[in-house]
DRENVEX-474370 format. One record per residue (C-alpha): residue number from 1; residue in three letters; x, y, z. Coordinates in steps of 0.25 Angstrom, whole numbers. Layout:
BEGIN
<node i="NUM" aa="ALA" X="X" Y="Y" Z="Z"/>
...
***
This chain:
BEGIN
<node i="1" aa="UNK" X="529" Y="642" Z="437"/>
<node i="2" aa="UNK" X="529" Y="639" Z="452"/>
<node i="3" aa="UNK" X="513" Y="642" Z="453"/>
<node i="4" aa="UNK" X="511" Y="633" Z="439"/>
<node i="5" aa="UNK" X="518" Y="621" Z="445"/>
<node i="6" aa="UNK" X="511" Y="623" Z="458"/>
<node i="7" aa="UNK" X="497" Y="624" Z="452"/>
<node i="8" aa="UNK" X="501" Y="610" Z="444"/>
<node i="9" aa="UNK" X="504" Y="604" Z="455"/>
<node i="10" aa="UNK" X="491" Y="606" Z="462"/>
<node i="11" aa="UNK" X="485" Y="603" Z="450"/>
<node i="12" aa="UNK" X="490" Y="590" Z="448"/>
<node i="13" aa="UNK" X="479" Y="582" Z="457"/>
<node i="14" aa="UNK" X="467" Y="587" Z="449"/>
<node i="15" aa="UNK" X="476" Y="583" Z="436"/>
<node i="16" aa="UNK" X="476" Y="569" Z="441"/>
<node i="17" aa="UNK" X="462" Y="569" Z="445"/>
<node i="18" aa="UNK" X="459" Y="574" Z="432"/>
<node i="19" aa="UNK" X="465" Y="563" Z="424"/>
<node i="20" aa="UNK" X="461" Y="551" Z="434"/>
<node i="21" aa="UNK" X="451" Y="542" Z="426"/>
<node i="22" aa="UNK" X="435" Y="542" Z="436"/>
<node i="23" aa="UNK" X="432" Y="530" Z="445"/>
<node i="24" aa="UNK" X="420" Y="524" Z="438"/>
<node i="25" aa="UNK" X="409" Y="515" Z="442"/>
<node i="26" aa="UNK" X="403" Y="506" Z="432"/>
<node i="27" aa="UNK" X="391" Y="498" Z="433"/>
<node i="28" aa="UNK" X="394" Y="485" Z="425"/>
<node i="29" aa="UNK" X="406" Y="480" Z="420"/>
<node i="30" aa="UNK" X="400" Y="486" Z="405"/>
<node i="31" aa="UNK" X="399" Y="499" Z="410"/>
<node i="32" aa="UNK" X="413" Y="496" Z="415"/>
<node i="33" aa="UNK" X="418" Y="492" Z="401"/>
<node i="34" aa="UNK" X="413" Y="506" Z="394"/>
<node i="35" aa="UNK" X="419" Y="513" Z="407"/>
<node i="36" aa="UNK" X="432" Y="506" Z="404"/>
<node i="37" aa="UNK" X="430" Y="508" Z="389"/>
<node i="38" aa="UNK" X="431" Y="524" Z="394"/>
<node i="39" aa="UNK" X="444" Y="523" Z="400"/>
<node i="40" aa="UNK" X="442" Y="523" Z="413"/>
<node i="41" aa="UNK" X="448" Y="511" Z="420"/>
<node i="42" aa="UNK" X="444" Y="514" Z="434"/>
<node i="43" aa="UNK" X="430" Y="507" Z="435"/>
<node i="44" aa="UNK" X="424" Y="500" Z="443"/>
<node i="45" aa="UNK" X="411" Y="491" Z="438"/>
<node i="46" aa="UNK" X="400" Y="487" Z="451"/>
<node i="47" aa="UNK" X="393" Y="476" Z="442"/>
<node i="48" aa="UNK" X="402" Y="462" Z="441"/>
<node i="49" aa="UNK" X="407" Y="459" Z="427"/>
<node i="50" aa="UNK" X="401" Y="444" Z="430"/>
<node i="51" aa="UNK" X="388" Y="448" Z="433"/>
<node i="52" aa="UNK" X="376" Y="443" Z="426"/>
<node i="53" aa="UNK" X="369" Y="456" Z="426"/>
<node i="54" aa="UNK" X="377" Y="467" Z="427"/>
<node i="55" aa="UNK" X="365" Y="477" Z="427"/>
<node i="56" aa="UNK" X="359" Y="470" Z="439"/>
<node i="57" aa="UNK" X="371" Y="473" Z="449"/>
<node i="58" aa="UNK" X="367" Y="480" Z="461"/>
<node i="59" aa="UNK" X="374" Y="490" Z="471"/>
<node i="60" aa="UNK" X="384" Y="484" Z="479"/>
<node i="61" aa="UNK" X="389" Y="491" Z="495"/>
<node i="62" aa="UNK" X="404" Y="490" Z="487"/>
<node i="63" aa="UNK" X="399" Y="497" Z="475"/>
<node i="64" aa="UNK" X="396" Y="511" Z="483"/>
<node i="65" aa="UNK" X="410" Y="515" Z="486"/>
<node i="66" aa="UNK" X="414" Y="513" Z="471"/>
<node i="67" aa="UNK" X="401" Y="522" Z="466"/>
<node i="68" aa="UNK" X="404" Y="533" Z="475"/>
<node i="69" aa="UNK" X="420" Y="533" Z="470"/>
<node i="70" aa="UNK" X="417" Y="533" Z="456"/>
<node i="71" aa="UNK" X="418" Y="545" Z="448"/>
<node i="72" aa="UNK" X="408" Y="538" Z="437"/>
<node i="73" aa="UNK" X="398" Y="527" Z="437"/>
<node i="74" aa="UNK" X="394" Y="521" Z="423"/>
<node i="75" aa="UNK" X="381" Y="514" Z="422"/>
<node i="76" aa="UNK" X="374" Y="509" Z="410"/>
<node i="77" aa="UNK" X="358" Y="511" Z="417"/>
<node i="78" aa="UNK" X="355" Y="497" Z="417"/>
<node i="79" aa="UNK" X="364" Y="494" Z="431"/>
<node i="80" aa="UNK" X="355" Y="492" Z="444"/>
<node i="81" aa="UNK" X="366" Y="496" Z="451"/>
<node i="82" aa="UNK" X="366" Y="512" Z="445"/>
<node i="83" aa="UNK" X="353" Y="511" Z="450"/>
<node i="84" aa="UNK" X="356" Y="508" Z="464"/>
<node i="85" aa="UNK" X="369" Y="519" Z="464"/>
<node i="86" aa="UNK" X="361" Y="529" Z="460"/>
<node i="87" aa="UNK" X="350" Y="526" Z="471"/>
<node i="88" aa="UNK" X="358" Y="523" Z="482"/>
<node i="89" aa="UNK" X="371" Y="531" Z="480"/>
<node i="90" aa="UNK" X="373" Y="547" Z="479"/>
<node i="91" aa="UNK" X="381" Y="548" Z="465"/>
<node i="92" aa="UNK" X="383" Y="559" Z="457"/>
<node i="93" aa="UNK" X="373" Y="557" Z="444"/>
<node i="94" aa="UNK" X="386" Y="563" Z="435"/>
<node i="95" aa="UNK" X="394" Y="551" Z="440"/>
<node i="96" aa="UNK" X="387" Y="542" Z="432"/>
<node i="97" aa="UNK" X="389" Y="540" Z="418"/>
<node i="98" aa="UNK" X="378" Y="530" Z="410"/>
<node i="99" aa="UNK" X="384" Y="523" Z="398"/>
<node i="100" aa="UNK" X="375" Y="513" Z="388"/>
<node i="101" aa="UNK" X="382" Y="502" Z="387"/>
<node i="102" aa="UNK" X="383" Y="495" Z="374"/>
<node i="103" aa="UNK" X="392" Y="485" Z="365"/>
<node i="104" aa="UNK" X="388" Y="497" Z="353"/>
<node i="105" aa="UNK" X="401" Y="501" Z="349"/>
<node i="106" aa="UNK" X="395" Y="517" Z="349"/>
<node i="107" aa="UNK" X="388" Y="517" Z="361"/>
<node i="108" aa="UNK" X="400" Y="511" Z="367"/>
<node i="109" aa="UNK" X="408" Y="523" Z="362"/>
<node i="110" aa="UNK" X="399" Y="533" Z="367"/>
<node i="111" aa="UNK" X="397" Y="528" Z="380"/>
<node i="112" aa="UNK" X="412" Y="525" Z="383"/>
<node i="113" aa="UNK" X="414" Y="539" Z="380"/>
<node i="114" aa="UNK" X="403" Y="544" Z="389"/>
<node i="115" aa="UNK" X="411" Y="539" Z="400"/>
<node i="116" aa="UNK" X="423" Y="542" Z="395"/>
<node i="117" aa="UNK" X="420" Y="557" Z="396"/>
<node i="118" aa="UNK" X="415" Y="556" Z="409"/>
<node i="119" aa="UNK" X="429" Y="551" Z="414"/>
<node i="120" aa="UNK" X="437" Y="559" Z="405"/>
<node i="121" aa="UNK" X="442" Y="546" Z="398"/>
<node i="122" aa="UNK" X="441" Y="548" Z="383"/>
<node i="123" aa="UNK" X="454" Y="545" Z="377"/>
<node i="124" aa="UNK" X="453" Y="530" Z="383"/>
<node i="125" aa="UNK" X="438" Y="530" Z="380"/>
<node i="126" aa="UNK" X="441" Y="532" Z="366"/>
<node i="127" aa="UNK" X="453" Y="521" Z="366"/>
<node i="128" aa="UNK" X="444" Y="511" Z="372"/>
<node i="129" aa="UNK" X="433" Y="514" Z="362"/>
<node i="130" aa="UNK" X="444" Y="512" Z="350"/>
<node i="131" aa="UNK" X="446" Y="498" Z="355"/>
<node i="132" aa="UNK" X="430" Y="494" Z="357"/>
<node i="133" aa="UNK" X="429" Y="498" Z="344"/>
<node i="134" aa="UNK" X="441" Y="490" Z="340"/>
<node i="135" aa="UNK" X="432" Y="476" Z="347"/>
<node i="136" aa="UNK" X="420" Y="478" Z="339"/>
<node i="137" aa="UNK" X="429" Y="478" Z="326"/>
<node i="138" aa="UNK" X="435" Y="467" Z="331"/>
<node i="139" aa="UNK" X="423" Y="459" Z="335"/>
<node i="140" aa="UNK" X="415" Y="464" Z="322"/>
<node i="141" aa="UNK" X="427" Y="458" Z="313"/>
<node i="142" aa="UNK" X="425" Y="445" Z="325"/>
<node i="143" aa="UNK" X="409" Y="444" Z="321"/>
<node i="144" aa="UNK" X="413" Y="445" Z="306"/>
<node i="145" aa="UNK" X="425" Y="435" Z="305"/>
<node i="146" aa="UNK" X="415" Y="424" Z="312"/>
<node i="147" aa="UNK" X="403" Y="427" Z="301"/>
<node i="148" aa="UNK" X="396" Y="435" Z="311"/>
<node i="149" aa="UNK" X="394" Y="450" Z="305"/>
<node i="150" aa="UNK" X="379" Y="454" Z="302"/>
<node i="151" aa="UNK" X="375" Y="440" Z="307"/>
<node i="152" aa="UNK" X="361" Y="440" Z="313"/>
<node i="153" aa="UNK" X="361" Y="440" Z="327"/>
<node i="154" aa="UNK" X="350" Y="437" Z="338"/>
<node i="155" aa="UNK" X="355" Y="448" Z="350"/>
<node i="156" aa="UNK" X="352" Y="453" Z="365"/>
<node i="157" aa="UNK" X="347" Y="468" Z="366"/>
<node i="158" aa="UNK" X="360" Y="469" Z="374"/>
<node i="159" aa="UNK" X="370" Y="463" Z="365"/>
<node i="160" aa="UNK" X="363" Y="468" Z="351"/>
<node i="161" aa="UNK" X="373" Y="480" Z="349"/>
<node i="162" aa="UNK" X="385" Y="472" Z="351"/>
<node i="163" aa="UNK" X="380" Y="462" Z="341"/>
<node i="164" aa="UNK" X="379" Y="476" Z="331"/>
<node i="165" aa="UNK" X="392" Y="479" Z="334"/>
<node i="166" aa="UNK" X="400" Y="466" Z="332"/>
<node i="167" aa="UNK" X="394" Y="465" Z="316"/>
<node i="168" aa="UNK" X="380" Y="457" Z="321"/>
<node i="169" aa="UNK" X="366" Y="457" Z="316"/>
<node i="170" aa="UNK" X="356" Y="457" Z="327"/>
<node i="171" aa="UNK" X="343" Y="454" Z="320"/>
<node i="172" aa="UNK" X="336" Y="453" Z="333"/>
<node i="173" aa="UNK" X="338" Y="457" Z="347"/>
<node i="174" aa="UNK" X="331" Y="452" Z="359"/>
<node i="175" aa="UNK" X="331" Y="454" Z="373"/>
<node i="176" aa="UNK" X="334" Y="459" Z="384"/>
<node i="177" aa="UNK" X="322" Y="453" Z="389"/>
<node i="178" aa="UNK" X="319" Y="440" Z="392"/>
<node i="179" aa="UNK" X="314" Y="433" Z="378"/>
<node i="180" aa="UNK" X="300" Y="432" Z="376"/>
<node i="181" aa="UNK" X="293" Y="421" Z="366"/>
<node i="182" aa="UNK" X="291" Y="432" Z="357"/>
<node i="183" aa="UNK" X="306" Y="436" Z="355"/>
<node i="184" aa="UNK" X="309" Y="421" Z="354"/>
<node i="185" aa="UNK" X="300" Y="419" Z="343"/>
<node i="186" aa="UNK" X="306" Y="432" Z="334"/>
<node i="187" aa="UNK" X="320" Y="429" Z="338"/>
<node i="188" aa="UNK" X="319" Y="415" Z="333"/>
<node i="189" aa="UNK" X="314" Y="419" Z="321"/>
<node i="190" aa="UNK" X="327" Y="427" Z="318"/>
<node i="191" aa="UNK" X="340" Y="422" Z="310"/>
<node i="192" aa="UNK" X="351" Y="424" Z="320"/>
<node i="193" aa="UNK" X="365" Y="417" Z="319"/>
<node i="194" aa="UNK" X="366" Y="421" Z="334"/>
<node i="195" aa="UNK" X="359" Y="426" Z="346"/>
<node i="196" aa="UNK" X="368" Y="436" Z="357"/>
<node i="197" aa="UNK" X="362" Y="434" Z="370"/>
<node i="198" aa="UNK" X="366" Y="444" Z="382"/>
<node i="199" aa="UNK" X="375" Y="438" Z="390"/>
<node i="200" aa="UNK" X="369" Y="447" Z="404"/>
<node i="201" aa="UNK" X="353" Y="445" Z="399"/>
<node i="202" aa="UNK" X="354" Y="432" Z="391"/>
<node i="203" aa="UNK" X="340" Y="429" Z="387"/>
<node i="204" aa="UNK" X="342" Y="423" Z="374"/>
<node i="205" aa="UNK" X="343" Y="407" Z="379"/>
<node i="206" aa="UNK" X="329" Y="404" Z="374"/>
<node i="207" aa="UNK" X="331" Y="410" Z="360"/>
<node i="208" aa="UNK" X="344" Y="402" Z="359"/>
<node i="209" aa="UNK" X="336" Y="388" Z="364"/>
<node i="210" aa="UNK" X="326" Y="390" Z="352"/>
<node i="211" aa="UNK" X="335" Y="396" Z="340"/>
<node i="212" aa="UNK" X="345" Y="385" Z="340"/>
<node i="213" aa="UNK" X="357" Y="385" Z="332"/>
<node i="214" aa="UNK" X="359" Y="399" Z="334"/>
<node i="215" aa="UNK" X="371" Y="403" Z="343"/>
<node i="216" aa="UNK" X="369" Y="412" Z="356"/>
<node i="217" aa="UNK" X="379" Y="421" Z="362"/>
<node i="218" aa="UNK" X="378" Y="428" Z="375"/>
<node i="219" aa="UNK" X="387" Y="441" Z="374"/>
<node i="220" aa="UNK" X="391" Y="453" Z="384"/>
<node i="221" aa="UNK" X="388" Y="466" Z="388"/>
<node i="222" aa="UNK" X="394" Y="468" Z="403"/>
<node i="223" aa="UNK" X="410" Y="463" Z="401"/>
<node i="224" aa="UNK" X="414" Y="454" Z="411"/>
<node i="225" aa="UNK" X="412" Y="438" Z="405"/>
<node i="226" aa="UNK" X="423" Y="433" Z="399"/>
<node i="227" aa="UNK" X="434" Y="446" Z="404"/>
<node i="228" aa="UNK" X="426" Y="456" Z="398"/>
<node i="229" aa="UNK" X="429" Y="468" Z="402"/>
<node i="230" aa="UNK" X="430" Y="480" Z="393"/>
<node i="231" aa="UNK" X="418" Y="485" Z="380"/>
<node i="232" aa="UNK" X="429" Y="475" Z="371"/>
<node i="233" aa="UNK" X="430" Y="464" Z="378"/>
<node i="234" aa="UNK" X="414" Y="461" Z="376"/>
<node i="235" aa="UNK" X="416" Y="466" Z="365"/>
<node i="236" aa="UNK" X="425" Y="453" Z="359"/>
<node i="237" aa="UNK" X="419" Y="443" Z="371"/>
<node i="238" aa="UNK" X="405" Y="445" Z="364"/>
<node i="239" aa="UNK" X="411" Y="444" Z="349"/>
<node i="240" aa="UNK" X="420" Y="433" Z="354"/>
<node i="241" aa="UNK" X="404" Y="425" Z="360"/>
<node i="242" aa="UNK" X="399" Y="430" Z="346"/>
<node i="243" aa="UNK" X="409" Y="421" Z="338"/>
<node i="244" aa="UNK" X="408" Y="409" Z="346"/>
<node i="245" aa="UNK" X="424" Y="411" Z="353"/>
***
């Protein structure tokens, strides 16, 4: 008995270890939401939540001493920033997890989980999941109440699958380049009760000036306007610029 409780007690240390959740590096504050969607609180995101164009941001002196502590850096593919990390600095490749980041309810699923894996966070992954899934009921039953469900919809590349998701019929999608005179001229042809602009790459302002009448919302994809923080909270703060609250 004496050698059992000797061998827990060295033991102990790498039991701890075990069970602490990674240090992780996110790129933007949207691949910091599906990082938190994982369960793993402590993250820490090198893109501003305010800035225009997250994607765009750049390595920073202050950012090296938080890459080199992290246990896992999330990225997405499109970051100028992962880029530069993996040019500049010597990181192990299996350090860094890349996600699709999506407002489609199963990709969102699958990519949570992918990082939940990786940080040995399943069980709050899978609690996190349950309550995104409980937002897009909610907002679904939202776009129904105010007369929106299977109304036709003109939406942003970027914002199309969240449209889907919330009950929405996009019947075109433009973008996310600049529009040209022939996308304005196929666009204004279409019955639309709305158009959904992108509120990081709005391009939409000159097919608003010429199909008056019909209401333009910008809507998210990297949290940060408006307290957005989590997967849910853009969630109901798009659904919420949806139905004019």
């Amino acid at each position: 008995m004496k050698y059992i409780g000797i061998f827990i007690f060295l033991l102990l240390p790498f039991c701890t270890m075990a069970q602490e959740k990674p240090r992780v590096v996110a790129s933007t504050s949207w691949t910091a939401a599906y990082v938190r969607a994982a369960g793993v609180s402590n993250v820490v995101q090198l893109a501003p939540s305010m800035m225009e164009h997250p994607s765009e941001y750049e390595l920073q002196i202050g950012d090296m001493e938080k890459i080199k502590k992290a246990d896992l850096i999330v990225y997405a593919g499109y970051e100028t920033v992962i880029s530069q990390i993996q040019q500049s600095l010597k990181i192990d490749p299996s350090k860094f997890i890349k996600i699709e980041t999506s407002y489609v309810e199963s990709q969102i699923r699958s990519e949570v989980m992918k990082i939940a894996e990786k940080a040995n966070t399943v069980k709050a992954a899978q609690l996190s999941l349950d309550l995104i899934h409980r937002s897009y009921g909610e907002a679904k039953m939202d776009i129904e109440k105010n007369g929106l469900k299977d109304k036709p919809v003109i939406v942003h590349f970027f914002q199309s699958g969240f449209a889907k998701e919330v009950g929405l019929k996009p019947v075109e999608v433009f973008g996310p380049s600049p529009l040209e005179s022939y996308d304005l001229s196929k666009l204004l042809k279409s019955e639309a009760v709305m158009i959904i602009d992108n509120r990081h790459n709005p391009i939409a302002q000159p097919l608003s000036e010429m199909k008056k009448g019909v209401k333009t919302v910008e809507l998210l994809n990297f949290p940060g306007m408006g307290g957005t923080q989590s997967i849910e909270d853009v969630i109901r703060f798009n659904t919420q610029k949806l139905i004019g609250k």
